[in-house]
Backbone as a chain_set.jsonl record, in Angstrom:
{"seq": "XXXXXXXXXXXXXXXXXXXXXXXXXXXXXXXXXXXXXXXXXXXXXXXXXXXXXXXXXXXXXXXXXXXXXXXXXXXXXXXXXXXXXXXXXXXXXXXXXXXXXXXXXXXXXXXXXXXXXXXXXXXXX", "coords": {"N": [[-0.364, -162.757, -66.417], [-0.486, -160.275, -68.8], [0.677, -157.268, -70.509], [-0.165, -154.078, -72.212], [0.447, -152.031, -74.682], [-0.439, -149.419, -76.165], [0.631, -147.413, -79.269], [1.329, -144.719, -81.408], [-1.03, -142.97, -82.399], [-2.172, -139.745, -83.138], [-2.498, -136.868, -84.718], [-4.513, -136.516, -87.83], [-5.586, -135.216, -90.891], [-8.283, -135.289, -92.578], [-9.346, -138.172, -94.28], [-6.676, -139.13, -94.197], [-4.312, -141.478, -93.22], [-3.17, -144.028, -90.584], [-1.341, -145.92, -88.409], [-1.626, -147.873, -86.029], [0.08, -149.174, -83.543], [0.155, -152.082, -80.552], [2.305, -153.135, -78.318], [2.946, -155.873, -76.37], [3.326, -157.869, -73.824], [5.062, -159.972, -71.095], [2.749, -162.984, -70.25], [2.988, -163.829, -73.121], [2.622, -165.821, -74.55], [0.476, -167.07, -73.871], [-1.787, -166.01, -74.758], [-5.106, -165.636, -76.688], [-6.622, -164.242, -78.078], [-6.982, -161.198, -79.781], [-7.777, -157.513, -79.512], [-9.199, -154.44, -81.299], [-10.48, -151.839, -79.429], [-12.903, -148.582, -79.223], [-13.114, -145.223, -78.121], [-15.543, -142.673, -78.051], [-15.637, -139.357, -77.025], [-18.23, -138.905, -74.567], [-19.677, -141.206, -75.383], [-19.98, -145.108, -75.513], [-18.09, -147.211, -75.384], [-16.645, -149.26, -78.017], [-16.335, -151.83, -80.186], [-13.874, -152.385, -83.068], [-11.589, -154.026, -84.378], [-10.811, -157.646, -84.562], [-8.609, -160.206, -83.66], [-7.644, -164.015, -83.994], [-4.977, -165.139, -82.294], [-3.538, -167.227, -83.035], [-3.928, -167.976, -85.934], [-4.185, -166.013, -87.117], [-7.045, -165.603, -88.289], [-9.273, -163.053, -88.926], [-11.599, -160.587, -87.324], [-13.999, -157.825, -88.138], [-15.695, -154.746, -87.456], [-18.595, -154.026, -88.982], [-18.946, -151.505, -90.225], [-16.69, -150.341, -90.419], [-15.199, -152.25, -92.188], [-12.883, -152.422, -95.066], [-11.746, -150.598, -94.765], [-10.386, -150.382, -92.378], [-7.674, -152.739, -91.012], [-6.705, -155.599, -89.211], [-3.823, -157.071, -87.979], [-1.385, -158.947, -86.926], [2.348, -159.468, -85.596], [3.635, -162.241, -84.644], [5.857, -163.065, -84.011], [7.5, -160.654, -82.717], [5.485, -160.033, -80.609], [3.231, -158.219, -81.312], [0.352, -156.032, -82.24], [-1.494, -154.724, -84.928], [-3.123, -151.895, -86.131], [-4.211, -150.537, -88.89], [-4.999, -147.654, -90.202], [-6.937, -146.788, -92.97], [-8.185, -143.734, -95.094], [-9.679, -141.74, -93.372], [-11.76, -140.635, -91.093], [-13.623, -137.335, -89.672], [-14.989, -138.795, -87.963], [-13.939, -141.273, -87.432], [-12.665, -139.68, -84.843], [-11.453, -140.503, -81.546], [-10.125, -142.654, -78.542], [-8.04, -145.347, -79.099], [-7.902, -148.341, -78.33], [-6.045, -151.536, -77.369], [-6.625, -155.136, -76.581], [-6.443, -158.024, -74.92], [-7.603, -161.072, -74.768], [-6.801, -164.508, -72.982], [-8.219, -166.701, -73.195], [-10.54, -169.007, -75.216], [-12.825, -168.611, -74.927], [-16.071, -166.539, -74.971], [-17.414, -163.831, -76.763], [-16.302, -162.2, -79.515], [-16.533, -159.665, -80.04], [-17.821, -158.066, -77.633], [-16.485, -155.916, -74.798], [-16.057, -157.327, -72.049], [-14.949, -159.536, -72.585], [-12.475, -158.979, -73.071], [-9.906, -159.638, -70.431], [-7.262, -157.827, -69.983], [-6.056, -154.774, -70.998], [-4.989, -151.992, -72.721], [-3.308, -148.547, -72.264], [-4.485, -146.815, -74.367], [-5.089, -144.671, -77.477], [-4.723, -141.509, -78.464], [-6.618, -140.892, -81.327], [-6.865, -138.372, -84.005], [-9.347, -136.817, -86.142], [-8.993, -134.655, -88.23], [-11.319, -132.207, -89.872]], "CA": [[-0.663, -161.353, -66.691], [-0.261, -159.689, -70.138], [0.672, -155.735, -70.597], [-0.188, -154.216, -73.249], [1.163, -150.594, -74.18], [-0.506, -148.56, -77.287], [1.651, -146.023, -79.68], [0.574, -144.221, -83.387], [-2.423, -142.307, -82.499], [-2.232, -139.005, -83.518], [-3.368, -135.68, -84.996], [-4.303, -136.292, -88.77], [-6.768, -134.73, -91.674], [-9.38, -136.199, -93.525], [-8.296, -139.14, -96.001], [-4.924, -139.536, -94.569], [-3.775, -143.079, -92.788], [-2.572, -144.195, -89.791], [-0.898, -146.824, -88.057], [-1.613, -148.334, -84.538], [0.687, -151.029, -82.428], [-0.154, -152.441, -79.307], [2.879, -154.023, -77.811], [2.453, -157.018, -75.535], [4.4, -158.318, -73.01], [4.331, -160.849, -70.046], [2.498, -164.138, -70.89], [1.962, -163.426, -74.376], [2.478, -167.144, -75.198], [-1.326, -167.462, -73.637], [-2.754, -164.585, -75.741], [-5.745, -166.498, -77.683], [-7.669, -163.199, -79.11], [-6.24, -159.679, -79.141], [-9.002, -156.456, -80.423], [-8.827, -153.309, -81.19], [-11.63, -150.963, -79.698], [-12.174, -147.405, -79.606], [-14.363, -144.711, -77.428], [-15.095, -141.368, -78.537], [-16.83, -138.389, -75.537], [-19.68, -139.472, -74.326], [-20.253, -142.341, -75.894], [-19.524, -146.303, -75.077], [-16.076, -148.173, -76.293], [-16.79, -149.58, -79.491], [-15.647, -152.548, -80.844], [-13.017, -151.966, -83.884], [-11.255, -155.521, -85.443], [-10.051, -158.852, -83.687], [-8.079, -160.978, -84.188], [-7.069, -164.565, -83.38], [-3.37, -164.915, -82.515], [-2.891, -168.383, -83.351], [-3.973, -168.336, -87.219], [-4.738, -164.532, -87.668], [-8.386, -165.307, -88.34], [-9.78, -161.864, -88.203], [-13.038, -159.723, -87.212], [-14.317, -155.738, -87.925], [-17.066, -154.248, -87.278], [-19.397, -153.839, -90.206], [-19.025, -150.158, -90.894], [-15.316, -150.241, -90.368], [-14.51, -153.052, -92.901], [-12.446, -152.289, -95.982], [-11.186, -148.843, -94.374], [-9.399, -150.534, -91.349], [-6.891, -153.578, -91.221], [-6.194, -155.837, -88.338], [-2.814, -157.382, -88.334], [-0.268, -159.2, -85.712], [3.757, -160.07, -85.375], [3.635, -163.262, -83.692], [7.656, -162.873, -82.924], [7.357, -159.519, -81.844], [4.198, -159.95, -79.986], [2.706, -156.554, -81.923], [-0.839, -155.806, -83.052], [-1.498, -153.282, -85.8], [-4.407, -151.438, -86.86], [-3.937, -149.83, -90.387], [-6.566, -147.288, -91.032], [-6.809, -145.694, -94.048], [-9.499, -143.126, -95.254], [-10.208, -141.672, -91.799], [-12.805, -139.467, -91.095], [-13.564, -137.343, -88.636], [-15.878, -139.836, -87.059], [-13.354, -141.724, -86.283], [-11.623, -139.689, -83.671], [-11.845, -141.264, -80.24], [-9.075, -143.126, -77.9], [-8.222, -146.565, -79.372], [-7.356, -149.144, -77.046], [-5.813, -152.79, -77.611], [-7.154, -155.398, -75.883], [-6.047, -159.449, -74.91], [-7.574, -162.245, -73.568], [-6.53, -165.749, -73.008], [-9.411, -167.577, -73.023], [-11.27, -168.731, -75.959], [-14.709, -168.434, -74.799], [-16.68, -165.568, -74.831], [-17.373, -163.046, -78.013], [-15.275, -161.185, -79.61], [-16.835, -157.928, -79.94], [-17.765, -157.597, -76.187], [-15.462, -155.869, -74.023], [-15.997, -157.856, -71.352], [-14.627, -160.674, -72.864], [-11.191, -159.005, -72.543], [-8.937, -158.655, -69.36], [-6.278, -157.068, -70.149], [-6.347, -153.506, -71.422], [-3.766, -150.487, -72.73], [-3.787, -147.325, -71.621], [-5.538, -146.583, -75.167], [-3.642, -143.595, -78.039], [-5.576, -140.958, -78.899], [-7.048, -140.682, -82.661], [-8.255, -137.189, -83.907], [-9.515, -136.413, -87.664], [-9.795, -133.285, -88.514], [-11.963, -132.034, -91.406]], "C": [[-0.078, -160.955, -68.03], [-0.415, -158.134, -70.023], [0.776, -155.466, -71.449], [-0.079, -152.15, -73.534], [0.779, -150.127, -76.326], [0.539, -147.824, -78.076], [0.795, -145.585, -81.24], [-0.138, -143.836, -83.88], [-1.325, -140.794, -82.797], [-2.965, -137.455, -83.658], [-3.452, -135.832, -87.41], [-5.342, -135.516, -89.537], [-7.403, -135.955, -92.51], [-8.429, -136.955, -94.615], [-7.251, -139.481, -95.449], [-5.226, -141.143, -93.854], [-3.162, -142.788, -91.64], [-2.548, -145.589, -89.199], [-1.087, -147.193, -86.901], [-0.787, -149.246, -84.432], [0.238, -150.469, -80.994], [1.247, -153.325, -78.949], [2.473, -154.949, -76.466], [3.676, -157.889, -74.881], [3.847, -158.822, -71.52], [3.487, -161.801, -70.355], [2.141, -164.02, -71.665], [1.779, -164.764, -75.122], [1.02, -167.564, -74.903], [-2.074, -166.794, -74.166], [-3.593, -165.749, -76.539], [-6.252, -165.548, -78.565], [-6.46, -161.857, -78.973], [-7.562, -158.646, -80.349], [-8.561, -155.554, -80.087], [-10.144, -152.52, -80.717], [-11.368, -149.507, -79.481], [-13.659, -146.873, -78.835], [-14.214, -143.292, -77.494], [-15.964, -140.503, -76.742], [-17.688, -139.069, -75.814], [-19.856, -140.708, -75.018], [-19.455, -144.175, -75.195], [-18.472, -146.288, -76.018], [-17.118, -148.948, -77.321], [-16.029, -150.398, -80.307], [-15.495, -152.327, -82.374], [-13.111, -153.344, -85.267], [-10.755, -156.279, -84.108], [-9.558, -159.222, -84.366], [-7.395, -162.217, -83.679], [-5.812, -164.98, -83.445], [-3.075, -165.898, -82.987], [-2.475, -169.12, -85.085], [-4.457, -166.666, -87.972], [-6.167, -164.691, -88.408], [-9.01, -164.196, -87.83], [-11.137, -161.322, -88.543], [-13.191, -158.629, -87.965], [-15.46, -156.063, -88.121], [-17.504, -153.811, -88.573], [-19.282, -152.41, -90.797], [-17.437, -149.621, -90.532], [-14.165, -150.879, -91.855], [-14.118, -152.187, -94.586], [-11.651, -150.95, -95.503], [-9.871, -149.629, -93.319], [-8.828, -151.914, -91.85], [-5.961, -154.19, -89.911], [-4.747, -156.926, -88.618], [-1.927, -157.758, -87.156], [0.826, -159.508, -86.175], [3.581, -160.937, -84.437], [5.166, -163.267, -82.736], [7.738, -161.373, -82.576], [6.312, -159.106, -81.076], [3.228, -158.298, -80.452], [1.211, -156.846, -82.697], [-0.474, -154.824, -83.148], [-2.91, -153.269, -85.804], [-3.984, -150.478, -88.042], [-5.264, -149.19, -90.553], [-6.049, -145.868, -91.558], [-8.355, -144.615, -94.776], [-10.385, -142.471, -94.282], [-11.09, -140.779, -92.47], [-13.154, -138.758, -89.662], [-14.62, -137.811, -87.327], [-14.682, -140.561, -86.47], [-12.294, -141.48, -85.265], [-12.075, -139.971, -82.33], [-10.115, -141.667, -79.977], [-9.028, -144.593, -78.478], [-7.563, -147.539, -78.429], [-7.141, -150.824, -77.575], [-6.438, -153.446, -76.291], [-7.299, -157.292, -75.849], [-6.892, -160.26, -74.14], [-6.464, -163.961, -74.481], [-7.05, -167.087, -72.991], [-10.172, -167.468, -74.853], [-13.101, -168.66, -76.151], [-15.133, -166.939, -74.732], [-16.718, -164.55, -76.369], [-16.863, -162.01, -78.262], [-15.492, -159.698, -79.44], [-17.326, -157.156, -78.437], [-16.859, -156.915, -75.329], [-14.948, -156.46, -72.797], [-15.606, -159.271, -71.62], [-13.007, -160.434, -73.064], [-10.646, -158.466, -71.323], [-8.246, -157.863, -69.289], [-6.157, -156.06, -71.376], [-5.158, -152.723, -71.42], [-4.879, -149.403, -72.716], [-4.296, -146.251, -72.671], [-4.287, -145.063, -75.988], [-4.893, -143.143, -78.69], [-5.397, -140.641, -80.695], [-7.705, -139.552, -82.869], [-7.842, -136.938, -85.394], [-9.656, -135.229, -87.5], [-10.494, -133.054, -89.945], [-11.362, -131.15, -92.465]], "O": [[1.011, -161.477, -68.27], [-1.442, -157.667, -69.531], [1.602, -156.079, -72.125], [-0.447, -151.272, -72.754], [1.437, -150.408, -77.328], [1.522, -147.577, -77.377], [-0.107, -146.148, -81.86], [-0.395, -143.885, -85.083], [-0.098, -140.768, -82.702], [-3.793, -136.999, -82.871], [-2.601, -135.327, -88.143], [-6.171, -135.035, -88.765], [-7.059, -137.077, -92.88], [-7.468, -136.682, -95.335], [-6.601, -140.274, -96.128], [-6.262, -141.786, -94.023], [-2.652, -141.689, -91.424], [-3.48, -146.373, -89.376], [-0.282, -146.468, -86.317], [-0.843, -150.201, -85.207], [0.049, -149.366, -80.481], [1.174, -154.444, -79.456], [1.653, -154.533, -75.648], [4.664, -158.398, -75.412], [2.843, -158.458, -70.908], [3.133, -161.319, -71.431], [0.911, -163.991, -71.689], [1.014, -164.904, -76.076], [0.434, -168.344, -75.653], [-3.269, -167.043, -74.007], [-2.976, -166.705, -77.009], [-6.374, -165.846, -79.753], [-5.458, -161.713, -78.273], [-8.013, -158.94, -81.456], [-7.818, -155.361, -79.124], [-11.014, -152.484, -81.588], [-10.237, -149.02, -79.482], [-14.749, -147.443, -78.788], [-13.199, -142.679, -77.161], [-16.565, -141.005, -75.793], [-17.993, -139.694, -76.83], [-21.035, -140.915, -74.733], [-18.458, -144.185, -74.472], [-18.137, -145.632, -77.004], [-18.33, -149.063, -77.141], [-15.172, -149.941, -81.064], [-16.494, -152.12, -83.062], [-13.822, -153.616, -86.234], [-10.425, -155.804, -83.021], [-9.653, -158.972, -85.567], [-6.487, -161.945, -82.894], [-5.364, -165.234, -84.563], [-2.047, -165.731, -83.644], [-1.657, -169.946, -85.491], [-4.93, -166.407, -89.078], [-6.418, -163.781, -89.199], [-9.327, -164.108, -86.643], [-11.728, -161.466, -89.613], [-12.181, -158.457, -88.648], [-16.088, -156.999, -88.615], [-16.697, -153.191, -89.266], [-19.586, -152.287, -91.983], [-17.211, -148.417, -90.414], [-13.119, -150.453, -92.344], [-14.95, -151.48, -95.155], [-10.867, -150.454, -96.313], [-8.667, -149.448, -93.502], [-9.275, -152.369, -92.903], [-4.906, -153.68, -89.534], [-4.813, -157.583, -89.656], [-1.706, -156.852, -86.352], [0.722, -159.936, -87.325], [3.356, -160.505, -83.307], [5.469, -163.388, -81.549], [8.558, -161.338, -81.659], [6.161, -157.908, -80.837], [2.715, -157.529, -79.64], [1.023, -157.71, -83.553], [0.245, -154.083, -82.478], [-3.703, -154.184, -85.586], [-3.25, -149.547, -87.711], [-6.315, -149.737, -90.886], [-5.453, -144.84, -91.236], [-9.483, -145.109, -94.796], [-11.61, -142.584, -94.306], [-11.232, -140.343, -93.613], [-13.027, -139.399, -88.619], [-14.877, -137.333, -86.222], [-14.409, -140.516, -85.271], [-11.433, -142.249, -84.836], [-13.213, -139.599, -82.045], [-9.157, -141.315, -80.666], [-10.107, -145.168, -78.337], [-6.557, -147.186, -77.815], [-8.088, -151.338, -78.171], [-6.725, -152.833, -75.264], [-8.096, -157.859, -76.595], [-6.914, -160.158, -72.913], [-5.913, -164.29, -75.531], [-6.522, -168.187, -72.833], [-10.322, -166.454, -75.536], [-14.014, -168.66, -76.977], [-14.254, -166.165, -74.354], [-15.729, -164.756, -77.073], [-16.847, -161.004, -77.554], [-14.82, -158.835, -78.876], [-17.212, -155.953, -78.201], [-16.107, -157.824, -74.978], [-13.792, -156.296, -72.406], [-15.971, -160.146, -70.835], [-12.26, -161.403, -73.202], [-10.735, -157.279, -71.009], [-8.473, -156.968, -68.474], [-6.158, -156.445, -72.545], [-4.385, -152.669, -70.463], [-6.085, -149.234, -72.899], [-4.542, -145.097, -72.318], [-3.256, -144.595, -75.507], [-5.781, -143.803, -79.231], [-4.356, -140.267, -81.236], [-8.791, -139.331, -82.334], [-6.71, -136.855, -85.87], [-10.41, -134.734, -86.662], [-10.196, -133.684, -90.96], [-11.889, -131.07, -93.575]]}, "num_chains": 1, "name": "protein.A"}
């Protein structure tokens, strides 16, 4: 089992930056992937960035890239998300998100088990 515990969401304005961690704890030595997604009202969760833990080979989603920044601490078991240039599109709940398996695709959510209890993101204009 792996627990995984959000912090660094916020309340910011347009343009500014912010920081996400996901801490991780409980078999994190089996962690193979870890992603960031994100789900605003009404709408589906929404894959963010991945990333694999073993060589930090990382994902984003096509209309994310250059704005956001996925990032791990291997000795502090910590994913980041760095996003800079917000907008207020992207406020929603962001949620980390581990498996241990390397099969299945990254951007699916169903390709991770283990889920935090997600930190809310809100732009304002």
């Amino acid at each position: 089992q792996v627990q995984l515990v959000e912090s660094g969401g916020g309340l910011v304005q347009a343009g500014g930056s912010l920081r996400l961690s996901c801490a991780a704890s409980g078999r994190t030595f089996s962690i193979s992937r870890m992603g960031w997604f994100r789900q605003a009202p009404g709408k589906e969760r929404e894959f963010v960035a991945a990333i694999r833990w073993s060589d930090g080979i990382t994902y984003y989603a096509d209309s994310l890239k250059g704005r956001f920044t996925i990032a791990r601490d291997n000795a502090k078991n910590t994913l980041y998300l760095q996003m800079n240039s917000l907008e207020p599109e992207d406020t929603a709940a962001y949620y980390c998100a581990a498996t241990q398996s390397y099969s299945g695709i990254y951007y699916y959510t169903n390709t991770y088990p283990y889920w935090g209890q997600g930190t809310q993101v809100t732009v304002s204009s």
